[in-house]
PDB file of the backbone (N, CA, C, O) and the ligand in Angstrom, with CONECT records:
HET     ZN  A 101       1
ATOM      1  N   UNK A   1     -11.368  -0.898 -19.011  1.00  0.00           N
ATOM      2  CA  UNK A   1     -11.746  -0.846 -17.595  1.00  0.00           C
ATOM      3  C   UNK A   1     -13.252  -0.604 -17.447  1.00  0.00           C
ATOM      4  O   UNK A   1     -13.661   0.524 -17.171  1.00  0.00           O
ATOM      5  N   UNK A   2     -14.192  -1.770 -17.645  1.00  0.00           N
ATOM      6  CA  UNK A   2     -15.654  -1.640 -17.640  1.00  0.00           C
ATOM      7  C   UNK A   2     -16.189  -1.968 -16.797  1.00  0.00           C
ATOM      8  O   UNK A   2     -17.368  -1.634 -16.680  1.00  0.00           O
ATOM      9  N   UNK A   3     -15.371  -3.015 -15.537  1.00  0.00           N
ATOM     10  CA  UNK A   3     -15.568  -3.488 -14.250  1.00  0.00           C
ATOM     11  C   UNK A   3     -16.014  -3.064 -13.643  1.00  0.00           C
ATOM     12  O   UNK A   3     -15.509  -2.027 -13.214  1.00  0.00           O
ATOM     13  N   UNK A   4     -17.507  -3.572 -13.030  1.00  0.00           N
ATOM     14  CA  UNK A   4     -17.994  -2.801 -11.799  1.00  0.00           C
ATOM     15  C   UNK A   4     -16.414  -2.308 -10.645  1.00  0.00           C
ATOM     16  O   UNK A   4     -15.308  -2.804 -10.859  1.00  0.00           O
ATOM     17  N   UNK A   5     -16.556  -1.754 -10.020  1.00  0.00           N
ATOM     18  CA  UNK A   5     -14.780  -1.304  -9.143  1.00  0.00           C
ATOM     19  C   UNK A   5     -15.187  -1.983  -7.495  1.00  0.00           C
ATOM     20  O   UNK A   5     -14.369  -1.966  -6.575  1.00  0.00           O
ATOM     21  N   UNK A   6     -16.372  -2.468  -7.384  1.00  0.00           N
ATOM     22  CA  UNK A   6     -16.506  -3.309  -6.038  1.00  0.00           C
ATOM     23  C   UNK A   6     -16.105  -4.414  -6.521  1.00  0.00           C
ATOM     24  O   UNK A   6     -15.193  -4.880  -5.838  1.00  0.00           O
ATOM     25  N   UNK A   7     -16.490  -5.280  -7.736  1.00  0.00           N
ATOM     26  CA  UNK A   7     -16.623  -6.353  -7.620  1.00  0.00           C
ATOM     27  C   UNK A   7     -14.151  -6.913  -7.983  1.00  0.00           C
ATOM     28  O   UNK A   7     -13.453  -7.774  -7.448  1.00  0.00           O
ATOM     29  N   UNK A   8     -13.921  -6.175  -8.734  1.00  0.00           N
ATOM     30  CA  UNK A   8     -12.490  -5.616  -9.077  1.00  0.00           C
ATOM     31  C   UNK A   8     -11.577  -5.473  -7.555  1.00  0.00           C
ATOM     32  O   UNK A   8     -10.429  -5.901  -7.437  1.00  0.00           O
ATOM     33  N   UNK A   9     -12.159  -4.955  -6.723  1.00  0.00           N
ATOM     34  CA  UNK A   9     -11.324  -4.769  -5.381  1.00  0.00           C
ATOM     35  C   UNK A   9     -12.013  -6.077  -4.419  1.00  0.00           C
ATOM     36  O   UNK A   9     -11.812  -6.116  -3.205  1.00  0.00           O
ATOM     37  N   UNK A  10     -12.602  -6.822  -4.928  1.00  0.00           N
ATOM     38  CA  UNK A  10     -13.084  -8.334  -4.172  1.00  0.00           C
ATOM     39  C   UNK A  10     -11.695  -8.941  -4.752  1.00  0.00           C
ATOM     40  O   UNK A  10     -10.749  -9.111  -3.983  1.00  0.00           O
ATOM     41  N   UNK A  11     -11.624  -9.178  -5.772  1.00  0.00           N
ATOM     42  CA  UNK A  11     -11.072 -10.080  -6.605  1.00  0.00           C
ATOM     43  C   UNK A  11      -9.304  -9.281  -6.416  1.00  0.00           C
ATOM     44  O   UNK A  11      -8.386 -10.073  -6.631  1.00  0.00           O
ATOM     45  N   UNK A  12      -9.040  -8.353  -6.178  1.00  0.00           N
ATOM     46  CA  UNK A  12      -7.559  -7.582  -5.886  1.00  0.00           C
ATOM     47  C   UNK A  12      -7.031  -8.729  -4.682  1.00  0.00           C
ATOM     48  O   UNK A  12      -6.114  -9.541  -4.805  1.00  0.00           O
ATOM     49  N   UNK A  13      -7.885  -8.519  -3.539  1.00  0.00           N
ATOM     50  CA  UNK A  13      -7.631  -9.114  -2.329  1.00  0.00           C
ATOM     51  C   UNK A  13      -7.155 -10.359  -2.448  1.00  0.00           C
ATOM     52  O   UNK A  13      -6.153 -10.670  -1.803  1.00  0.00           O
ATOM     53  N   UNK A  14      -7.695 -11.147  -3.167  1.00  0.00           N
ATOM     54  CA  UNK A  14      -7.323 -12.929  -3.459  1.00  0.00           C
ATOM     55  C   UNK A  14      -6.268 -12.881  -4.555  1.00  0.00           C
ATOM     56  O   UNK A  14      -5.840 -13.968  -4.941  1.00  0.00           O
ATOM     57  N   UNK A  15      -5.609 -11.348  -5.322  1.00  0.00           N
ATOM     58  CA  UNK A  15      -4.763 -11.567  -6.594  1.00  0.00           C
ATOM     59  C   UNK A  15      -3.401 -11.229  -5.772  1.00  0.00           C
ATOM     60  O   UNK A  15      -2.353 -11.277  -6.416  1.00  0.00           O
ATOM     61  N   UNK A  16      -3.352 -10.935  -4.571  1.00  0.00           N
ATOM     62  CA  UNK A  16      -1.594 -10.774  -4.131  1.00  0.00           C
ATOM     63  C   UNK A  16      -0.983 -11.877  -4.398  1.00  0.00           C
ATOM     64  O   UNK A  16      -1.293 -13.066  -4.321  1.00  0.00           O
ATOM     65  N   UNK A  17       0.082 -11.211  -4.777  1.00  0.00           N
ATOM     66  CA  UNK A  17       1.338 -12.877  -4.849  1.00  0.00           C
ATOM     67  C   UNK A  17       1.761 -12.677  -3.483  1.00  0.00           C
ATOM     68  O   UNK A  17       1.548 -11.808  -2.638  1.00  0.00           O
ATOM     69  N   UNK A  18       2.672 -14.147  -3.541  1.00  0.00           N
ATOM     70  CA  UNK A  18       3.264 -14.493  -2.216  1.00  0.00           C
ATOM     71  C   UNK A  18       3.937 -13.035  -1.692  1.00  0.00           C
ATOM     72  O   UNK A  18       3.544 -12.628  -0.599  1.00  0.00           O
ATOM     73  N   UNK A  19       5.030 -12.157  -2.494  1.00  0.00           N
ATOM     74  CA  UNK A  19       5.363 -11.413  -1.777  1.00  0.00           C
ATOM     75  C   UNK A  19       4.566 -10.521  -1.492  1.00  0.00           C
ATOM     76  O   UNK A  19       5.177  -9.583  -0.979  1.00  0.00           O
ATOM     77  N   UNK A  20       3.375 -10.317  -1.575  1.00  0.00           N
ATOM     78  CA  UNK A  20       2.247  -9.238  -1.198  1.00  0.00           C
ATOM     79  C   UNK A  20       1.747  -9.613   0.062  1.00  0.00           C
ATOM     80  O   UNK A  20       1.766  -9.067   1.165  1.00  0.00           O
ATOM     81  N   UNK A  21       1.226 -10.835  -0.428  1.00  0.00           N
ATOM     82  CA  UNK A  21       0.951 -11.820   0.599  1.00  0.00           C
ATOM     83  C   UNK A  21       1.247 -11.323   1.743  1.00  0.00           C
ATOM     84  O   UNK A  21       0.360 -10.847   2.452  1.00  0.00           O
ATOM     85  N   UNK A  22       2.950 -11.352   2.248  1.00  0.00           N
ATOM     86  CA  UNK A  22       3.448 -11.407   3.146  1.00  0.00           C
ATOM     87  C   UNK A  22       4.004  -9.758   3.404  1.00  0.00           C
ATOM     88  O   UNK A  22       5.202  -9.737   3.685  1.00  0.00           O
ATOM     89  N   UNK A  23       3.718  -9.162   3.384  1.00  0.00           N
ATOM     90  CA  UNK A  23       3.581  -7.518   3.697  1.00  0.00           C
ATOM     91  C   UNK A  23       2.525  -7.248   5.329  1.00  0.00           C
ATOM     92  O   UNK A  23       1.294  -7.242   5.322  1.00  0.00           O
ATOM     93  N   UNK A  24       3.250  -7.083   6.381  1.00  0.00           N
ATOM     94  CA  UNK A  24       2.504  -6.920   7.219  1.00  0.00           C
ATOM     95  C   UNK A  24       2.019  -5.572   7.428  1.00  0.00           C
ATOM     96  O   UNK A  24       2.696  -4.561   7.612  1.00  0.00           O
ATOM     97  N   UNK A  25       0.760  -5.685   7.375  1.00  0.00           N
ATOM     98  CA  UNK A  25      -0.247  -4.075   6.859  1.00  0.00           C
ATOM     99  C   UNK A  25      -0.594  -3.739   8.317  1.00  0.00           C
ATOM    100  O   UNK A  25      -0.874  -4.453   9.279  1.00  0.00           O
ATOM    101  N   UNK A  26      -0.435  -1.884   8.093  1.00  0.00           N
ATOM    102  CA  UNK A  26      -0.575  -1.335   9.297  1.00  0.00           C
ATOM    103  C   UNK A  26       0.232  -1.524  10.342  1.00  0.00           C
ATOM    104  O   UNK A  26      -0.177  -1.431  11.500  1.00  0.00           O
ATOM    105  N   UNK A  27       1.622  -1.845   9.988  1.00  0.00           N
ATOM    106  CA  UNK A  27       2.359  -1.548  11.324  1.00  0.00           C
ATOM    107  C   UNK A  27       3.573  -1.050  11.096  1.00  0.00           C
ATOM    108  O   UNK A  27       4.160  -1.788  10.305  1.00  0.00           O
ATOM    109  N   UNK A  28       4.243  -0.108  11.435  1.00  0.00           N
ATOM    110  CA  UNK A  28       5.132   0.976  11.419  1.00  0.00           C
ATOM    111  C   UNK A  28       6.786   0.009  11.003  1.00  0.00           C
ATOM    112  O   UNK A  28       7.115  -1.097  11.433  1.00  0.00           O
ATOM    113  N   UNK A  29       7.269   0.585  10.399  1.00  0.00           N
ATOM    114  CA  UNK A  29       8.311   0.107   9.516  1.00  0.00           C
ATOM    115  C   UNK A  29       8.699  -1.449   9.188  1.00  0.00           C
ATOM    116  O   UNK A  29       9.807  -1.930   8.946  1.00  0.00           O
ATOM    117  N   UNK A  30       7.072  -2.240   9.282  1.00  0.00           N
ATOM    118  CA  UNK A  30       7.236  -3.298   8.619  1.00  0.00           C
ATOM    119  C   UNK A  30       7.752  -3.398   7.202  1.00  0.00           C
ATOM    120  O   UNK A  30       7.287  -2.498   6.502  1.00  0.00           O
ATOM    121  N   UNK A  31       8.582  -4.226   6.555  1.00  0.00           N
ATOM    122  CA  UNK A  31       9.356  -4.087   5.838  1.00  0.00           C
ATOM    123  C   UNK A  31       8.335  -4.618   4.126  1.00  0.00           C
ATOM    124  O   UNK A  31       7.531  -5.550   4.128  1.00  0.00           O
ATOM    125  N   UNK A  32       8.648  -3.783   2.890  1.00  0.00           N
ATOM    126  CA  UNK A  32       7.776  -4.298   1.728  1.00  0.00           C
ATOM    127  C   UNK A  32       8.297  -5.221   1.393  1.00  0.00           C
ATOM    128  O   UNK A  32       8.771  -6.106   2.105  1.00  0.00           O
ATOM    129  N   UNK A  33       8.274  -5.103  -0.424  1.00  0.00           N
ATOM    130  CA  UNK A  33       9.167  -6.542  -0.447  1.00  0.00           C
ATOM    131  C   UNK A  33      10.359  -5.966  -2.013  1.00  0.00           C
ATOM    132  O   UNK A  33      10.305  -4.789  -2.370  1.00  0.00           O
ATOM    133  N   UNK A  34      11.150  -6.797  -2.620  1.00  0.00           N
ATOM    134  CA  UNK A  34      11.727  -6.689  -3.477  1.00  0.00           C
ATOM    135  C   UNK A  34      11.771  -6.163  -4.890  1.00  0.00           C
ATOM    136  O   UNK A  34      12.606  -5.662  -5.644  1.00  0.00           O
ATOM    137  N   UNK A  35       9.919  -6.656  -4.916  1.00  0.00           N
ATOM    138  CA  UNK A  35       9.213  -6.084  -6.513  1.00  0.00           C
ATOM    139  C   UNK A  35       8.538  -5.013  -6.402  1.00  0.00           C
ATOM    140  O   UNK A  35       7.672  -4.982  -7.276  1.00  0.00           O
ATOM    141  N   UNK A  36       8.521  -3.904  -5.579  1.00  0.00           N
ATOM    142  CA  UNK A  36       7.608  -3.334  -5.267  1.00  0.00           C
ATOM    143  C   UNK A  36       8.405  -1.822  -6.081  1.00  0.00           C
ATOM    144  O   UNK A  36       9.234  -1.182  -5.436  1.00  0.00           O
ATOM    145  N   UNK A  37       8.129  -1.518  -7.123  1.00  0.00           N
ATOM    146  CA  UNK A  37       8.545  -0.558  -7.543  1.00  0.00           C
ATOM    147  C   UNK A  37       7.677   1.312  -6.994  1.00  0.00           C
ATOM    148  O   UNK A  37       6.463   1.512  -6.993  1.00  0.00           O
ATOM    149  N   UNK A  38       8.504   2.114  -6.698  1.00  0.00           N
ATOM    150  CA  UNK A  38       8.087   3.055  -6.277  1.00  0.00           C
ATOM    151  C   UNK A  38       7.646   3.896  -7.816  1.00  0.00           C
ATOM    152  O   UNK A  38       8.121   3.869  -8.951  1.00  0.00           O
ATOM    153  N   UNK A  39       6.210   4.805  -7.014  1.00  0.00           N
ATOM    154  CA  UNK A  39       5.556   5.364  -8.325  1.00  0.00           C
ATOM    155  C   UNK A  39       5.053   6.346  -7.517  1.00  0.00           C
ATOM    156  O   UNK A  39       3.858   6.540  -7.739  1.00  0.00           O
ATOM    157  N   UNK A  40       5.676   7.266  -6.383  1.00  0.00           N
ATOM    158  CA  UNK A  40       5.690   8.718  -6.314  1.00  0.00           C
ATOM    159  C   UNK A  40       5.149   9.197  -4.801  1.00  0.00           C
ATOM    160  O   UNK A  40       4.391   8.393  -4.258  1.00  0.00           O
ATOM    161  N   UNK A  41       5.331   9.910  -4.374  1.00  0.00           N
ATOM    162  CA  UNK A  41       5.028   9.805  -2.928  1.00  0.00           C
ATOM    163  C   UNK A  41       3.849  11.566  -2.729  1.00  0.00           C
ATOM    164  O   UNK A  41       3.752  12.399  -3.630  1.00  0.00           O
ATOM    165  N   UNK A  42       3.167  11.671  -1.397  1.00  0.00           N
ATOM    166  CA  UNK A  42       2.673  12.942  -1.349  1.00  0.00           C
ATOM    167  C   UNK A  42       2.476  13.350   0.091  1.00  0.00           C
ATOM    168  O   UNK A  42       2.825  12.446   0.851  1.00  0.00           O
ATOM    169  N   UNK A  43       2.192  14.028   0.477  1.00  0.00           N
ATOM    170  CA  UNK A  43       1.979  14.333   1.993  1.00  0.00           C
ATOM    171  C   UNK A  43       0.849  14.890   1.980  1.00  0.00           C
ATOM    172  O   UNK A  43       0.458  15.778   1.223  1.00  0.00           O
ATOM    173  N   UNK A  44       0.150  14.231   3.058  1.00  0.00           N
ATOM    174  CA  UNK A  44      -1.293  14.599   3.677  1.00  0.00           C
ATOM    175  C   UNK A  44      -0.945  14.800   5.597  1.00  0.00           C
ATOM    176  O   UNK A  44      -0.222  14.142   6.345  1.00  0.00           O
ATOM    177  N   UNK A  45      -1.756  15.894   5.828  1.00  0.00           N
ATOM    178  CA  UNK A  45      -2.276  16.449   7.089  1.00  0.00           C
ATOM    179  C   UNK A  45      -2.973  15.436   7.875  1.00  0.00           C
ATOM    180  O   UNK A  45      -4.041  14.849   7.701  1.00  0.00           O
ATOM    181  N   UNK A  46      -1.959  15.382   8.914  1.00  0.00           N
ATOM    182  CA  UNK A  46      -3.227  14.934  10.247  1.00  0.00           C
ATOM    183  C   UNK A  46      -3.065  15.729  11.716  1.00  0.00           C
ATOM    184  O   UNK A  46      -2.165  16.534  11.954  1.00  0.00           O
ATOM    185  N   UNK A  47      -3.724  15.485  12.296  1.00  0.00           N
ATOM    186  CA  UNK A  47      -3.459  15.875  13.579  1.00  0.00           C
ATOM    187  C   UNK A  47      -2.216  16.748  14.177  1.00  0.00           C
ATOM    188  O   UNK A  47      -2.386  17.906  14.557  1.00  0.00           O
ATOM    189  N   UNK A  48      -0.929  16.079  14.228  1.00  0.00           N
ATOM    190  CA  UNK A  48       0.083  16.607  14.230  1.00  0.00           C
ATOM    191  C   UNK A  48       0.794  17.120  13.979  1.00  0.00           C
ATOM    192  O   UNK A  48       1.729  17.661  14.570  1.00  0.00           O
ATOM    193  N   UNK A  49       0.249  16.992  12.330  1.00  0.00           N
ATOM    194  CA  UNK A  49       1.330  17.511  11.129  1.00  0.00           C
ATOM    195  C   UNK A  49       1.165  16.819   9.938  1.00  0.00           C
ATOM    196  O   UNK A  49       0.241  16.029   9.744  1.00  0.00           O
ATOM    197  N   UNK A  50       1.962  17.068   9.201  1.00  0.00           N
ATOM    198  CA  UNK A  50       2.458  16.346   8.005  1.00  0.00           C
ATOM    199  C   UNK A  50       2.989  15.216   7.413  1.00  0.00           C
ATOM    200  O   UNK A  50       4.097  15.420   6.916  1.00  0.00           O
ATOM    201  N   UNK A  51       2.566  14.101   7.303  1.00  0.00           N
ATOM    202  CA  UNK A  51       3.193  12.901   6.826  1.00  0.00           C
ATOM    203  C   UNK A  51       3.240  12.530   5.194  1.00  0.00           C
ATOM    204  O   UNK A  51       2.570  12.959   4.255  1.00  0.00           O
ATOM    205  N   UNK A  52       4.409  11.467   5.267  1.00  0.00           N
ATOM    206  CA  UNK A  52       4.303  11.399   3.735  1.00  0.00           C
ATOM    207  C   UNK A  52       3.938   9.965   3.380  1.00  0.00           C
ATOM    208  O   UNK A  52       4.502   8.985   3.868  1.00  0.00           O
ATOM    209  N   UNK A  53       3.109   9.929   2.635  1.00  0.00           N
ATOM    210  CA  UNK A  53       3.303   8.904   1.782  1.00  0.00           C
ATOM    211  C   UNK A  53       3.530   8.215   0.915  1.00  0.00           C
ATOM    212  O   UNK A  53       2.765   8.587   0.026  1.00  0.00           O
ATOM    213  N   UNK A  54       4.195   7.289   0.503  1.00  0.00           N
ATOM    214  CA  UNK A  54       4.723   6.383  -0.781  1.00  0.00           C
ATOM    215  C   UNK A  54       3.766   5.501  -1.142  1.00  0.00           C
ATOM    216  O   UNK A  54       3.108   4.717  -0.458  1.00  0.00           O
ATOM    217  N   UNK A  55       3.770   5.806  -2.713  1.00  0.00           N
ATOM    218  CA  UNK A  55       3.153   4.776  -3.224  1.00  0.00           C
ATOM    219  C   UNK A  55       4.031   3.611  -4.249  1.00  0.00           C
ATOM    220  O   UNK A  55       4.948   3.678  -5.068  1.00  0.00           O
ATOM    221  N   UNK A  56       3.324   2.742  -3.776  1.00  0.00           N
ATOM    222  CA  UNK A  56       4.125   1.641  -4.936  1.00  0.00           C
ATOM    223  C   UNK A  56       3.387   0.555  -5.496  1.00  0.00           C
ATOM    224  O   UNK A  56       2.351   0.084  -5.027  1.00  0.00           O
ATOM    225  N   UNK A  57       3.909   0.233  -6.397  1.00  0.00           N
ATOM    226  CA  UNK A  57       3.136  -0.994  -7.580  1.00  0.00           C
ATOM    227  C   UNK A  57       4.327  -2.210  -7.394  1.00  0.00           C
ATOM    228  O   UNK A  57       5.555  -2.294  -7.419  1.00  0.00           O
ATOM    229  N   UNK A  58       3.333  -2.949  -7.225  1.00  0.00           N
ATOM    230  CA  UNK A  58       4.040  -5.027  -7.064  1.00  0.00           C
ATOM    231  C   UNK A  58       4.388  -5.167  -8.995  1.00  0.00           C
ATOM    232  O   UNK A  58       3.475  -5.222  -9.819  1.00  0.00           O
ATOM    233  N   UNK A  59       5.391  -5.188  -9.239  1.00  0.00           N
ATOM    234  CA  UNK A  59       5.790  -5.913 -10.366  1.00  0.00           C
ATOM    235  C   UNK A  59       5.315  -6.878 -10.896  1.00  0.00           C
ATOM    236  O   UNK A  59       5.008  -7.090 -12.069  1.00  0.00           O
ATOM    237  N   UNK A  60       5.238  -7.642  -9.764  1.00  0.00           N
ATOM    238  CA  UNK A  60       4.827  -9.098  -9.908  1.00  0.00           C
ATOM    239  C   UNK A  60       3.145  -9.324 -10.440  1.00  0.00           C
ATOM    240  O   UNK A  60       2.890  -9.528 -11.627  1.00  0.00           O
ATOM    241  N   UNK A  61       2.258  -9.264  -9.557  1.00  0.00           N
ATOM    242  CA  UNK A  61       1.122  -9.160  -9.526  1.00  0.00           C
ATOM    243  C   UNK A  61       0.449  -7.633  -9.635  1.00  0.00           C
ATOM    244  O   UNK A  61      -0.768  -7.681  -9.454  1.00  0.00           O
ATOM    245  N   UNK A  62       0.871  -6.528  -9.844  1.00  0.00           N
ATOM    246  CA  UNK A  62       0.353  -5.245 -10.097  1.00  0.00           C
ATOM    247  C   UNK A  62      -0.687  -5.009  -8.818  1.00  0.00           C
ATOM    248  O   UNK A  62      -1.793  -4.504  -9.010  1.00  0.00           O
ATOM    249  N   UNK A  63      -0.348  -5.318  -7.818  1.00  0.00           N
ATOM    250  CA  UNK A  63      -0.811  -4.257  -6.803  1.00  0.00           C
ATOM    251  C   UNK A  63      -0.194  -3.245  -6.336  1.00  0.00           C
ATOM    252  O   UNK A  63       1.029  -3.151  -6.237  1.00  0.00           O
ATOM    253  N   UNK A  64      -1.436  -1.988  -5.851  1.00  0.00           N
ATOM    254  CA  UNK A  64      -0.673  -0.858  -5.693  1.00  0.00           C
ATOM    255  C   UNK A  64      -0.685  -0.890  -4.194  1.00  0.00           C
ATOM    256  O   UNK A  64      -1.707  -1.241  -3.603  1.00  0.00           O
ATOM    257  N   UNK A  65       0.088  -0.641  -3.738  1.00  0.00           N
ATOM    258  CA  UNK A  65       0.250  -0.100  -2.141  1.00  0.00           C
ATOM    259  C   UNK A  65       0.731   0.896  -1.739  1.00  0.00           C
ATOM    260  O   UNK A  65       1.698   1.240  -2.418  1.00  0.00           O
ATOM    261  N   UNK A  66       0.416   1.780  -0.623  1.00  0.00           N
ATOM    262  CA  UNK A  66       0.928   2.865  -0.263  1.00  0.00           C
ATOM    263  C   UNK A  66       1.538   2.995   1.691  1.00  0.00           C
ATOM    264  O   UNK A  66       0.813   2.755   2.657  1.00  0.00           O
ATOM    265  N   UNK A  67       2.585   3.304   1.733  1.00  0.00           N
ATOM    266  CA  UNK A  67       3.346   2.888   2.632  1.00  0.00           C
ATOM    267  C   UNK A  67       3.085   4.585   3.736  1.00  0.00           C
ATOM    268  O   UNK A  67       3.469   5.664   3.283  1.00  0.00           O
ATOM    269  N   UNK A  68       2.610   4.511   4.709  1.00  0.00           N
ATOM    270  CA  UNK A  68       2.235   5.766   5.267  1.00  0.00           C
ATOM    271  C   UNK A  68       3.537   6.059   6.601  1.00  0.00           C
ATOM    272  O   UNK A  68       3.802   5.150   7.387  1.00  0.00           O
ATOM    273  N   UNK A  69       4.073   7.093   6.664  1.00  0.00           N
ATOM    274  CA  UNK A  69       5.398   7.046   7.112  1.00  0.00           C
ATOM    275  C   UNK A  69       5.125   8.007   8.114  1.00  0.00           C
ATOM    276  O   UNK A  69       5.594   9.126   7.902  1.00  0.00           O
ATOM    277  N   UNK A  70       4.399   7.819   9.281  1.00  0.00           N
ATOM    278  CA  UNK A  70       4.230   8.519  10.735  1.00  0.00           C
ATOM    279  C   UNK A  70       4.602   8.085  11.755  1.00  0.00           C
ATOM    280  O   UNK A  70       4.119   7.210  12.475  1.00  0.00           O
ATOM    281  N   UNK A  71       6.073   9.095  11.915  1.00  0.00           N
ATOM    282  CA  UNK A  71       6.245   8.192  13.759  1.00  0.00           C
ATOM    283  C   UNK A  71       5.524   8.231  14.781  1.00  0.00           C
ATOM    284  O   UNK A  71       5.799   7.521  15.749  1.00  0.00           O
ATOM    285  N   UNK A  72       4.607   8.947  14.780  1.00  0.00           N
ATOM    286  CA  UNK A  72       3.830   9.074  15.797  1.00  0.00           C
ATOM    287  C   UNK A  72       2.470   8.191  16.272  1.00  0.00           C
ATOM    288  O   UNK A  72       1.659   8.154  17.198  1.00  0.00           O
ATOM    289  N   UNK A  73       2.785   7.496  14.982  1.00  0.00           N
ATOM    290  CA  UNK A  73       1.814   6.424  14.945  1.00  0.00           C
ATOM    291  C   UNK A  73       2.304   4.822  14.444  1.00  0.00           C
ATOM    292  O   UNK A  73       2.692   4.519  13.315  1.00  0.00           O
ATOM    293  N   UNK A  74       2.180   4.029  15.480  1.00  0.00           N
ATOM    294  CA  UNK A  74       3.066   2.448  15.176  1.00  0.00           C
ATOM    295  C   UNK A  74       1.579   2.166  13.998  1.00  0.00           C
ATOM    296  O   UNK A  74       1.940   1.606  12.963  1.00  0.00           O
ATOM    297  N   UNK A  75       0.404   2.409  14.045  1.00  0.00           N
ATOM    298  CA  UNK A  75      -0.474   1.594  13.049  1.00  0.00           C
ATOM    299  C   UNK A  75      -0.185   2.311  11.698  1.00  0.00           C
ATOM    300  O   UNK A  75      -1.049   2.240  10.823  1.00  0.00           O
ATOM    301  N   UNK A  76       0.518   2.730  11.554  1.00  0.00           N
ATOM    302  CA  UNK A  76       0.395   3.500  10.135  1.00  0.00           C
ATOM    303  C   UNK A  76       1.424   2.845   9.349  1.00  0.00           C
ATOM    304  O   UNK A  76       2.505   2.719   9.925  1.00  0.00           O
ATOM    305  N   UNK A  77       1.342   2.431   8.246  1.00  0.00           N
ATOM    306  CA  UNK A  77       2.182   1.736   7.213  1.00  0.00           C
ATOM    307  C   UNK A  77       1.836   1.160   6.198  1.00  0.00           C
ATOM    308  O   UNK A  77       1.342   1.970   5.414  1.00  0.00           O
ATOM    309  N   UNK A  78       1.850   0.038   5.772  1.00  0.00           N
ATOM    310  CA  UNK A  78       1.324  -0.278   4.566  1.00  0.00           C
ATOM    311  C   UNK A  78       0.029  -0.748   4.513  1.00  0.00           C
ATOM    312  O   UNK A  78      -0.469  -1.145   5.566  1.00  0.00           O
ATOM    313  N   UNK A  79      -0.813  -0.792   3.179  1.00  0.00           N
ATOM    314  CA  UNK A  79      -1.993  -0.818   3.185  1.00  0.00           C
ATOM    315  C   UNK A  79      -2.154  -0.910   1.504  1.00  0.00           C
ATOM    316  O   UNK A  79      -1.563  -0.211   0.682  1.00  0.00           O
ATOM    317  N   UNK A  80      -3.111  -1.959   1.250  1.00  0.00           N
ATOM    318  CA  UNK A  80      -3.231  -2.058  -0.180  1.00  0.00           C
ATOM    319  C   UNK A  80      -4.586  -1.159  -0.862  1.00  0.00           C
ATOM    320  O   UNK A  80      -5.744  -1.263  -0.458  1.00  0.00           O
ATOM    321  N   UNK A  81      -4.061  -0.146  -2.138  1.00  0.00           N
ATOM    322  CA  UNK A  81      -5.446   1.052  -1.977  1.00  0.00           C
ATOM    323  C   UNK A  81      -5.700   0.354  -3.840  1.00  0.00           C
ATOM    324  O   UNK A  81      -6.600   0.897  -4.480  1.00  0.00           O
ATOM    325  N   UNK A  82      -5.186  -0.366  -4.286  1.00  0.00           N
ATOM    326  CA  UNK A  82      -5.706  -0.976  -5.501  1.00  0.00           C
ATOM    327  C   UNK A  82      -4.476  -1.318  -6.638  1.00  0.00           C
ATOM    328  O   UNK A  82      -3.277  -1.525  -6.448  1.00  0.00           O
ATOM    329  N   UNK A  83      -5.143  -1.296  -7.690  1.00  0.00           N
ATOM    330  CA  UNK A  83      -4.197  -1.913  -8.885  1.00  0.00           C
ATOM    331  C   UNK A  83      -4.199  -1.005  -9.707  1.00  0.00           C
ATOM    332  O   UNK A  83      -3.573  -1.124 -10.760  1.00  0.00           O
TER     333      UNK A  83
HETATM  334 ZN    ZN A 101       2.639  -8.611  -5.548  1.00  0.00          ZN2+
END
């Protein structure tokens, strides 16, 4: 891992597979997809309280995503934070 990490998260963005692809980011219980294996969840503080989040890795193409689980907020959900 000698990669500059800007030029690595250019190149993440254009490496989703189709089912990544199609992950609609940032909106409240949009659904992941099939390959998306779970790899551990944590809770962080906001405003209101406590939310949790899941993280998971694409099988397929090895992206990581983390799925943010606040009802209080419809924009909160998935979001790709790397590989
Ligand atoms: Zn994928």
């Amino acid at each position: 891992m000698t990669q500059d990490p800007a030029r690595q998260s250019e190149l993440k963005k254009m490496e989703l597979c189709e089912s990544c692809a199609g992950i609609q980011r940032n909106w409240r219980r949009a659904p992941g997809h099939a390959e998306l294996v779970q790899r551990g969840n944590r809770k962080e503080e906001r405003d209101h309280g406590t939310v949790t989040i899941t993280r998971y890795q694409c099988d397929r193409c090895g992206t990581a995503w983390e799925y943010e689980n606040d009802k209080t907020d419809q924009r909160a959900g998935w979001s790709v934070v790397g590989r």
